[in-house]
C-alpha positions as CSV (number, residue, x, y, z in Angstrom):
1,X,70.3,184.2,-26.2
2,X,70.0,187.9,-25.7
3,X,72.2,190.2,-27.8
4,X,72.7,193.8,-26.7
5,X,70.6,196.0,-29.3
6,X,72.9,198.8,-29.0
7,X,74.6,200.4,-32.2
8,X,78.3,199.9,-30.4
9,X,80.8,197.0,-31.2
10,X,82.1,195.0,-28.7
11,X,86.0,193.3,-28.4
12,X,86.7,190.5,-26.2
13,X,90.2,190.8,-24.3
14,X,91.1,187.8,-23.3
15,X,94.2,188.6,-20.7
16,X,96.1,185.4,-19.2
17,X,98.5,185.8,-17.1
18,X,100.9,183.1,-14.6
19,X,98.2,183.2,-12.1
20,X,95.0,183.9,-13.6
21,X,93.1,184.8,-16.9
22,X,90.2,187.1,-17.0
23,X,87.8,187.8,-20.3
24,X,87.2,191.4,-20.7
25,X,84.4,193.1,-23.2
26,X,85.5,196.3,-24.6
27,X,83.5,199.2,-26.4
28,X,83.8,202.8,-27.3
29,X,80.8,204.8,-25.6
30,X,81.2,208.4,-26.4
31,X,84.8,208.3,-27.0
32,X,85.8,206.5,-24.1
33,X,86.9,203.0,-23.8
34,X,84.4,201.1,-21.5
35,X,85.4,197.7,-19.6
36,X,83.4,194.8,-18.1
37,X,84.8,191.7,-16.8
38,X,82.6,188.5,-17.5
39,X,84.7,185.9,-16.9
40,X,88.0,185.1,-14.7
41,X,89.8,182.0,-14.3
42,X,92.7,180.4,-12.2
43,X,95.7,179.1,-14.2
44,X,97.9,176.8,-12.2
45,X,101.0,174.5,-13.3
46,X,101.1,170.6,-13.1
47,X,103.8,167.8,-13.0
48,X,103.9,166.0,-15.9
49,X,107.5,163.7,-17.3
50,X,109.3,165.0,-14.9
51,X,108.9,169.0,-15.3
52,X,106.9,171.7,-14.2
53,X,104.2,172.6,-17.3
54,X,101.2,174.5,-17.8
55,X,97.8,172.6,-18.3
56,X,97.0,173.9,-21.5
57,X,93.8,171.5,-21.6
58,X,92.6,173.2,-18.9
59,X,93.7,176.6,-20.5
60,X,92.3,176.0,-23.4
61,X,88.9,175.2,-21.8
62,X,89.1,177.7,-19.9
63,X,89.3,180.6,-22.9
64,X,86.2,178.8,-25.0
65,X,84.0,178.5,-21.6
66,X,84.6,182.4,-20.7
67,X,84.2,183.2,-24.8
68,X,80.8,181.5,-24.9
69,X,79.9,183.3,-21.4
70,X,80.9,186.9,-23.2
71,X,78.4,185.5,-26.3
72,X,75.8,184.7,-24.3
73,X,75.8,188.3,-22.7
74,X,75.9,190.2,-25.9
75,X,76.9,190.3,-29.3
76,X,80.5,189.9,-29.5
77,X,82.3,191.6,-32.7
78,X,85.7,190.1,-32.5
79,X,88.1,188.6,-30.1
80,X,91.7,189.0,-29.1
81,X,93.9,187.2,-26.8
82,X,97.2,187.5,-25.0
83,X,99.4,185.6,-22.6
84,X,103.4,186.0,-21.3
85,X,105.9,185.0,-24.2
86,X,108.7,182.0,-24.0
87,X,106.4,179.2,-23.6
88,X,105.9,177.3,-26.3
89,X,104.6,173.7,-27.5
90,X,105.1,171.9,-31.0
91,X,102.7,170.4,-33.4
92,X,103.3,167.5,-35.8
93,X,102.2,166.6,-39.4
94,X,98.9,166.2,-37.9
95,X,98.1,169.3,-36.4
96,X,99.0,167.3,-32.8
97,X,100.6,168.2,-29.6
98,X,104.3,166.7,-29.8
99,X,105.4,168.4,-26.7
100,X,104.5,169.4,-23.7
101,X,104.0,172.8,-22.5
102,X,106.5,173.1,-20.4
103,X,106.7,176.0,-17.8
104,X,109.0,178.5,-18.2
105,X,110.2,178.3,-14.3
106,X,110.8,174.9,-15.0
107,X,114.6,174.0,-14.2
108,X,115.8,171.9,-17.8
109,X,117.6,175.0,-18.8
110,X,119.9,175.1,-16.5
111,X,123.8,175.5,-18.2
112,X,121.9,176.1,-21.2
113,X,123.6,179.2,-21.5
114,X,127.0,178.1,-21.0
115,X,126.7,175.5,-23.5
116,X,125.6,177.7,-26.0
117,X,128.4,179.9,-25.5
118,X,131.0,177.2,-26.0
119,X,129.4,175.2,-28.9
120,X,127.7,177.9,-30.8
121,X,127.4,181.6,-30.1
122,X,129.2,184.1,-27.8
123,X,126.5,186.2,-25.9
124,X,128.0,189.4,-26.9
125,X,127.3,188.1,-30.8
126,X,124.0,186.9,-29.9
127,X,122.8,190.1,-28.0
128,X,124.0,192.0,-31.0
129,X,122.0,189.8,-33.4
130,X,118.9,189.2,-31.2
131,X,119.0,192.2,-28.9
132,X,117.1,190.1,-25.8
133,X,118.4,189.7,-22.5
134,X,120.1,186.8,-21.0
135,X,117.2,184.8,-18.7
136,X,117.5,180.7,-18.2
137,X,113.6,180.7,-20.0
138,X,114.4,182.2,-23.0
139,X,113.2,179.8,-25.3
140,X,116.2,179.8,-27.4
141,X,117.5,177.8,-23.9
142,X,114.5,175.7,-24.0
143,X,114.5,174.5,-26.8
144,X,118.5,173.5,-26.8
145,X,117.2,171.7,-23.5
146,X,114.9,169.9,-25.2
147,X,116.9,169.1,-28.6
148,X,119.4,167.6,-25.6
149,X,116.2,165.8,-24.1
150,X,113.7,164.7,-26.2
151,X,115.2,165.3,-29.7
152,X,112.5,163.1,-31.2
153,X,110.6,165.2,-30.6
154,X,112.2,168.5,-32.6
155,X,111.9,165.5,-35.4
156,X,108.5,165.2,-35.4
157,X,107.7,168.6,-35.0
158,X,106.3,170.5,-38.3
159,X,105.3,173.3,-36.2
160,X,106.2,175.7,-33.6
161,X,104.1,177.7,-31.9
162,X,103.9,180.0,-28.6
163,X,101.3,179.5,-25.9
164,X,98.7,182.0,-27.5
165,X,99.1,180.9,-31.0
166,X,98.4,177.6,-30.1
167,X,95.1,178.4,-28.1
168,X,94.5,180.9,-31.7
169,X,95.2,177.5,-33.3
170,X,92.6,175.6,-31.1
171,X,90.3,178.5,-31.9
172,X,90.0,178.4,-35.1
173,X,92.0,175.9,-36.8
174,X,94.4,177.9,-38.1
175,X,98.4,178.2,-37.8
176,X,99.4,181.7,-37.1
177,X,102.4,182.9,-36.0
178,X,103.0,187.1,-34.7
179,X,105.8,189.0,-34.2
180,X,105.7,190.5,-30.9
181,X,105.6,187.0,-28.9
182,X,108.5,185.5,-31.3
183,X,110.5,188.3,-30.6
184,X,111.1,187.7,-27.1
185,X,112.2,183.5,-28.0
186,X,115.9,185.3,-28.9
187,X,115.7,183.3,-32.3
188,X,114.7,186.5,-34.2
189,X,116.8,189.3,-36.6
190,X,116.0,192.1,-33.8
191,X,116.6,195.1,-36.7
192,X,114.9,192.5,-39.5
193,X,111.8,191.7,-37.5
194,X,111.8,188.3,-38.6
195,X,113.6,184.7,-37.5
196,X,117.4,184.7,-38.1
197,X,117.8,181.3,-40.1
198,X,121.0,181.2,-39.8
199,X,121.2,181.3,-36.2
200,X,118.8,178.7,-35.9
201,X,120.5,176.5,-38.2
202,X,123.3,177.1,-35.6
203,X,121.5,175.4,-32.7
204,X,120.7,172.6,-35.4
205,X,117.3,173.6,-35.0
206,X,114.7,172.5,-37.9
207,X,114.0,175.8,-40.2
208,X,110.5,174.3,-41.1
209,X,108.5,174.6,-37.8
210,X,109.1,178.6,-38.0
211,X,106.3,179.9,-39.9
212,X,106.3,183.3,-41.6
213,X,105.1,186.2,-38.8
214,X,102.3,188.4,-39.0
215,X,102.0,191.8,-37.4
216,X,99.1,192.7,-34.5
217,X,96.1,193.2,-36.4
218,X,95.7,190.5,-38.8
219,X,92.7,188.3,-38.1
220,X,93.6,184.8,-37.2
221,X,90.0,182.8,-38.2
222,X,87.0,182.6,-36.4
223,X,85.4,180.7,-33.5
224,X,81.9,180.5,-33.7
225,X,81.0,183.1,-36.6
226,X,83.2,185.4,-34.7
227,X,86.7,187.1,-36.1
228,X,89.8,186.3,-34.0
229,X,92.1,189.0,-34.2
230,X,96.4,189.3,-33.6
231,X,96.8,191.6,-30.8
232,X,100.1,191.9,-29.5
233,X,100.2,188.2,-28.7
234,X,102.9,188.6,-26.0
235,X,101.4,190.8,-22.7
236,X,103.7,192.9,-22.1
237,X,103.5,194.5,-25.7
238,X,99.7,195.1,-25.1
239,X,100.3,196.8,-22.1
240,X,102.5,198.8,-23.7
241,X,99.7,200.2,-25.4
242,X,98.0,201.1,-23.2
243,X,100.3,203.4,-21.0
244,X,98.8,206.9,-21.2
245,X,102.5,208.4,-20.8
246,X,102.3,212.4,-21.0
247,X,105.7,212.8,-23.3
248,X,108.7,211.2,-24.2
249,X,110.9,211.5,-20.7
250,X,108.2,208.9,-19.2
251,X,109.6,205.6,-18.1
252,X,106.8,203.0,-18.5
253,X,106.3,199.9,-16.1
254,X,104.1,196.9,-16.1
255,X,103.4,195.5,-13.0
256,X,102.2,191.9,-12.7
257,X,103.9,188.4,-12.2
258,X,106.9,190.4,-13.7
259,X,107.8,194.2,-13.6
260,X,108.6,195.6,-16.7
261,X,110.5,198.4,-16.9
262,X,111.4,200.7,-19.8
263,X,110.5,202.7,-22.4
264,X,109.4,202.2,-26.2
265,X,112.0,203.2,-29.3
266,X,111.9,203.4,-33.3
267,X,114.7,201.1,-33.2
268,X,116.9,198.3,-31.5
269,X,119.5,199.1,-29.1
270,X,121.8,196.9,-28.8
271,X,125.0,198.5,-27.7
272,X,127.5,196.6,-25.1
273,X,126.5,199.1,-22.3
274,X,122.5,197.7,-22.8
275,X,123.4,194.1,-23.0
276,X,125.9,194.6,-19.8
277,X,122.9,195.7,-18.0
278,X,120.6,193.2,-19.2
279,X,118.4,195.2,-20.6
280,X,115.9,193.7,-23.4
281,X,113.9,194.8,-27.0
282,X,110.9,193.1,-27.4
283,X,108.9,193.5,-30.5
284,X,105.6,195.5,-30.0
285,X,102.6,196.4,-32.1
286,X,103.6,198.4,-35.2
287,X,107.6,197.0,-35.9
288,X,108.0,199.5,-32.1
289,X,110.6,197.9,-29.7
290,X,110.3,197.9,-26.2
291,X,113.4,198.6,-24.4
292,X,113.3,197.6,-21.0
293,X,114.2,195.8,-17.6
294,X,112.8,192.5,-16.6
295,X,112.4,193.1,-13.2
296,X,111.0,189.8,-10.8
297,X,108.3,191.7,-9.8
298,X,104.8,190.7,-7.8
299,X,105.6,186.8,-8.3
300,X,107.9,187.4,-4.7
301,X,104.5,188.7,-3.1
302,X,102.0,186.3,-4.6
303,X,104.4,183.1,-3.8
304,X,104.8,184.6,-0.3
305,X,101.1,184.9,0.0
306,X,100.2,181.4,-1.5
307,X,102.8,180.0,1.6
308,X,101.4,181.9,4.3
309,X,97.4,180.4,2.6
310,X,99.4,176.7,2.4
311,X,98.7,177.1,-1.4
312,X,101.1,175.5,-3.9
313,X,101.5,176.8,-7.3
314,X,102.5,173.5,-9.1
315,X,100.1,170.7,-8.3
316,X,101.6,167.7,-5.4
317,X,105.2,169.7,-5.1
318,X,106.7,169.3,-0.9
319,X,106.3,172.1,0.9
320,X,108.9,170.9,3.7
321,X,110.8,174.3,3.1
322,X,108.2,176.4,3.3
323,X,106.6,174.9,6.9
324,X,110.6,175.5,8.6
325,X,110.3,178.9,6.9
326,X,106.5,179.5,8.5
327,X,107.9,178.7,11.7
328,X,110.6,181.3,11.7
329,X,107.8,184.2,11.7
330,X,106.9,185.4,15.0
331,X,103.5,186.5,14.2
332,X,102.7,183.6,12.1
333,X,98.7,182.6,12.3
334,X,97.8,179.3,11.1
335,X,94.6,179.0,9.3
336,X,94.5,182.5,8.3
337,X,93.7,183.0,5.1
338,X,96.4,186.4,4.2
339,X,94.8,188.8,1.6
340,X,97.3,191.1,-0.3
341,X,96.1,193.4,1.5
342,X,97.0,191.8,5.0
343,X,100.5,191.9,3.6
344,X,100.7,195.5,2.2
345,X,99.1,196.4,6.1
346,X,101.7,194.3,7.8
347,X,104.2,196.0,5.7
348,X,103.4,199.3,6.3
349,X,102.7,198.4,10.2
350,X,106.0,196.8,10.8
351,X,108.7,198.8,12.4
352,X,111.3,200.4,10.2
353,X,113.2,197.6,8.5
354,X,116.0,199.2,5.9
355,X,117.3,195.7,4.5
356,X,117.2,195.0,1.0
357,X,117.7,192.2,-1.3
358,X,118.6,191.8,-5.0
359,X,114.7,190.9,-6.5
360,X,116.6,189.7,-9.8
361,X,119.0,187.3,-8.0
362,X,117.9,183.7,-9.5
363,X,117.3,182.2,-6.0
364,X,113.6,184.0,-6.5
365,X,112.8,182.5,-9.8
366,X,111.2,179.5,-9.0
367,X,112.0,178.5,-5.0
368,X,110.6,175.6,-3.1
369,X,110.0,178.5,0.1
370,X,110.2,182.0,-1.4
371,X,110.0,183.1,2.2
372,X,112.7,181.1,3.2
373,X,115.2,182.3,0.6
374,X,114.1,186.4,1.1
375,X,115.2,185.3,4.7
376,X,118.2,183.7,3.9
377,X,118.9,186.8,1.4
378,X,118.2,189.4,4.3
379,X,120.2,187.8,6.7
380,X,123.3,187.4,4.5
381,X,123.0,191.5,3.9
382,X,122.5,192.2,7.5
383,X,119.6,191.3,9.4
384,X,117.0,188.4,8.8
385,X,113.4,189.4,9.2
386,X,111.2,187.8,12.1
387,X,107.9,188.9,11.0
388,X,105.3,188.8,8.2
389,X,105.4,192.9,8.5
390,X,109.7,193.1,7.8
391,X,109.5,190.4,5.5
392,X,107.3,192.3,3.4
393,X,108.9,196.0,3.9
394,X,111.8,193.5,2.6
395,X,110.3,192.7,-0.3
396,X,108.3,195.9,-0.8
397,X,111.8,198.5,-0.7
398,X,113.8,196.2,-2.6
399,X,111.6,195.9,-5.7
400,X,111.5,199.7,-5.4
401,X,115.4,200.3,-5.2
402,X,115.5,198.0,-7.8
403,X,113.0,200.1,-9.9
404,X,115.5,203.2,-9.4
405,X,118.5,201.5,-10.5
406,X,117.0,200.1,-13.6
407,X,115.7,204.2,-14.6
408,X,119.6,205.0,-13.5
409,X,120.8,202.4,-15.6
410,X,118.5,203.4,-18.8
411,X,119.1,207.0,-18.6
412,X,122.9,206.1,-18.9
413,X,122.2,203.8,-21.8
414,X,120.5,205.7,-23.3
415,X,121.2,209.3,-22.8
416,X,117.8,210.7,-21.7
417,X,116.9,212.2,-18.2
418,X,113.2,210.7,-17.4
419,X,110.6,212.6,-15.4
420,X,108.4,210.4,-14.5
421,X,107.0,206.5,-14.0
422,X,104.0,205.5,-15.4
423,X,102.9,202.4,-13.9
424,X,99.9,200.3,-15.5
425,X,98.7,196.6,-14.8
426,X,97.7,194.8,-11.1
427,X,100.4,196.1,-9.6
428,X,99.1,199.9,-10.4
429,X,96.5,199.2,-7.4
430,X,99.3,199.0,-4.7
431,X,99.6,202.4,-3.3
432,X,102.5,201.6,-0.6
433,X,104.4,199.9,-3.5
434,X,103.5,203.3,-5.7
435,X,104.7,205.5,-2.7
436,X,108.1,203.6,-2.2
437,X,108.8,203.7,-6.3
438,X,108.2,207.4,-5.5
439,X,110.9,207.7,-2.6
440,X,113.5,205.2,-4.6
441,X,113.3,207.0,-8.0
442,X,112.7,210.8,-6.8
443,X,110.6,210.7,-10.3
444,X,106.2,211.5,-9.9
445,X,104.5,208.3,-10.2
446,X,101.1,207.8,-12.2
447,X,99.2,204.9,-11.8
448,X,96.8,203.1,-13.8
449,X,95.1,201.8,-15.8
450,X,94.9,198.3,-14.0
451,X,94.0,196.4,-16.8
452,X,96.3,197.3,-19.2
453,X,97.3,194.6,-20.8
454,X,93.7,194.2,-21.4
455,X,93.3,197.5,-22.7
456,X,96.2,197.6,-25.2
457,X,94.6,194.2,-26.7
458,X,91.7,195.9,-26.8
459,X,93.4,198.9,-28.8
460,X,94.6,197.4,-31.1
461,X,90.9,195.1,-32.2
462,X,89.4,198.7,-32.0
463,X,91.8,199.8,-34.3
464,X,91.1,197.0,-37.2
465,X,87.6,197.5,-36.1
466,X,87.9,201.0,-37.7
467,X,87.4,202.5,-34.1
468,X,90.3,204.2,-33.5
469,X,92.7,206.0,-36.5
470,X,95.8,205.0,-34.5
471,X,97.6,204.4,-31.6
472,X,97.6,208.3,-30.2
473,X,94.0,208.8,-30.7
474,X,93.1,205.0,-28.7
475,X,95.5,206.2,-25.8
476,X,93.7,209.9,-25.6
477,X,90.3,207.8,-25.4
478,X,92.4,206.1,-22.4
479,X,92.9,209.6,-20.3
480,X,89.1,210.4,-21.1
């Protein structure tokens, strides 16, 4: 085994996402932060007792195989990793699955809501104890759906964990829970920073399987000789970290899977004006809260593109919807195997096509054809689209008009006139996306980093590594 002989520590980010997961080595090289990818993965759903769930076998694999890839290139001084939030699976008296991990597109939370709001809670009470958004995967509705389910299986439980604790668990043998993923399963005192017992005595949820919470930074255990650090668990809250935002009027946004859209605060906001607009606070690294807009984001691209490639995202489901859909595109080729690139080119190639679609309506969450339902959207609002070109112009212009409105809506919330959008993540890389966000918001737009979710994991391991003093000094060695 070769070890680099060099005087610099190196982090591991490990950075999953709903697609993919990728293992990222980090150091500090003159005071800037240096990146190398060694190791990427795909991450893919399966059917298993009837719902849609994440192969967290294979997930699990996947993190040691790229972890011992990263050690066998160099010396590796501690590693960190993060995934979305929600998600969740639940451990019995023997430190063994219970549950499954089921997806958080999955449909067993439908009405969940409702019910809620009749047996237990109002929104407008819960939204002023919990200060999260109303979604159908919050895991406040998954777990009612499976209390309703599989309740012996909330009785066995003697732990609950998220979807990166428990791969920290299968790590390093040890149970540890942090803050910024829990905050965004609604169960947690938003102004406390910690679970709200009372509401989850409420749901008739067991108290015991929520463990105390530790803040990013703590070290977890170790996996081969090697410290596993708490980043911010849940993605979004690294990325947050890494958005090299100029001053205080800058909107931040997170483009992936989802597009996150908002800015950070000292404290929740929970006023009726935020929770009519659905807008969210997410714990972040440090007791901060992220204010912000979920937004559907690139999932509408990336399903479009895995139709056009016959690709499908959960293992055996029919595709019968999306071969009708195929056959309503003119310039359909089959065989051809679309890049995302193909798609941005057909956009910006296609005559002008003005219709737009609400992104956030639920029809997009988790469709058997997403091309069949932006169709079906289009055409109710005007004008279906007849090529691979409109229906991405389609798709392209309404995530941006919906971008503008969500800045409109959080400057009315909360006040503030913003000057610009600072867009980190995958989605950073798409310049006609950048360029319409541009148009839409009349706000400058500054791109990059790419991988900054990766990055603000990183940060934060630098900064128990002793690299960084704090947060400002990590994000100036960003702009470097």
């Amino acid at each position: 085994m070769w070890y680099n002989t060099d005087i610099m520590n190196n982090y591991l980010a490990i950075d999953i996402g709903a697609s993919s997961g990728r293992h990222i080595i980090g150091s500090v090289k003159e005071g800037k932060i240096t990146l190398e990818e060694v190791y990427r993965f795909d991450n893919s759903q399966i059917t298993r007792n009837g719902h849609e769930c994440w192969d967290i076998e294979s997930l699990v694999a996947s993190v040691k195989a790229g972890i011992d890839a990263a050690m066998e290139k160099t010396k590796i001084d501690s590693i960190g990793l993060d995934t979305w939030g929600v998600d969740f699976v639940l451990l019995d008296e023997n430190g063994e699955l219970c549950s499954d991990a089921v997806a958080y597109r999955d449909s067993r939370t439908a009405g969940a809501d409702k019910e809620i709001e009749a047996e237990v809670i109002s929104f407008a009470d819960l939204y002023s104890r919990v200060g999260l958004q109303k979604a159908p995967y919050n895991t406040i509705y998954q777990l009612w759906a499976l209390k309703k389910e599989c309740p012996e299986q909330l009785e066995r439980a003697a732990a609950f964990l998220t979807i990166p604790e428990y791969i920290n668990y299968r790590l390093t043998g040890n149970i540890v829970h942090e803050y910024t993923d829990s905050s965004t399963t609604a169960l947690l005192d938003a102004a406390k920073k910690d679970w709200d017992f009372e509401l989850i005595d409420k749901l008739g949820l067991p108290r015991k399987i929520f463990g105390k919470l530790e803040m990013p930074g703590a070290t977890v255990g170790e996996y081969k000789g090697v410290k596993v650090v708490l980043p911010a668990l849940h993605d979004t809250g690294s990325a947050y970290l890494a958005v090299p935002a100029r001053d205080d009027k800058a909107v931040y946004l997170s483009s992936g899977t989802w597009s996150l859209l908002g800015v950070e605060n000292d404290k929740p906001l929970t006023t009726k004006a935020a929770m009519q607009a659905n807008f969210t606070n997410e714990g972040g690294a440090w007791g901060r809260y992220r204010f912000l807009k979920n937004i559907m984001g690139l999932w509408m691209i990336q399903s479009i593109r895995r139709e056009l490639n016959g690709v499908s995202y959960v293992e055996g489901k029919d595709n019968d919807e999306t071969i009708d859909a195929l056959k309503g595109l003119k310039d359909f080729e089959k065989g051809r195997k679309y890049s995302f690139a193909d798609l941005e080119m057909s956009a910006r190639g296609a005559e002008d096509y003005s219709i737009t679609v609400n992104v956030n309506d639920s029809r997009f969450l988790n469709p058997d054809s997403m091309i069949s339902q932006v169709v079906a959207a289009a055409e109710k609002e005007g004008k279906a689209p007849q090529t691979i070109g409109e229906l991405m112009q389609c798709v392209y212009k309404s995530l941006a008009a919906c971008y503008a409105d969500a800045i409109q809506n959080l400057s009315e919330i909360t006040g503030k006139t913003y000057t610009s959008v600072n867009i980190v993540g995958g989605g950073s890389k798409d310049l006609y996306l950048n360029a319409l966000t541009a148009e839409a918001t009349g706000l400058e737009v500054f791109a990059g980093p790419t991988e900054g979710t990766a990055i603000g994991n990183l940060i934060v391991q630098m900064i128990a590594g002793g690299e960084f003093a704090d947060l400002a000094e990590a994000r100036r060695a960003i702009v470097r």
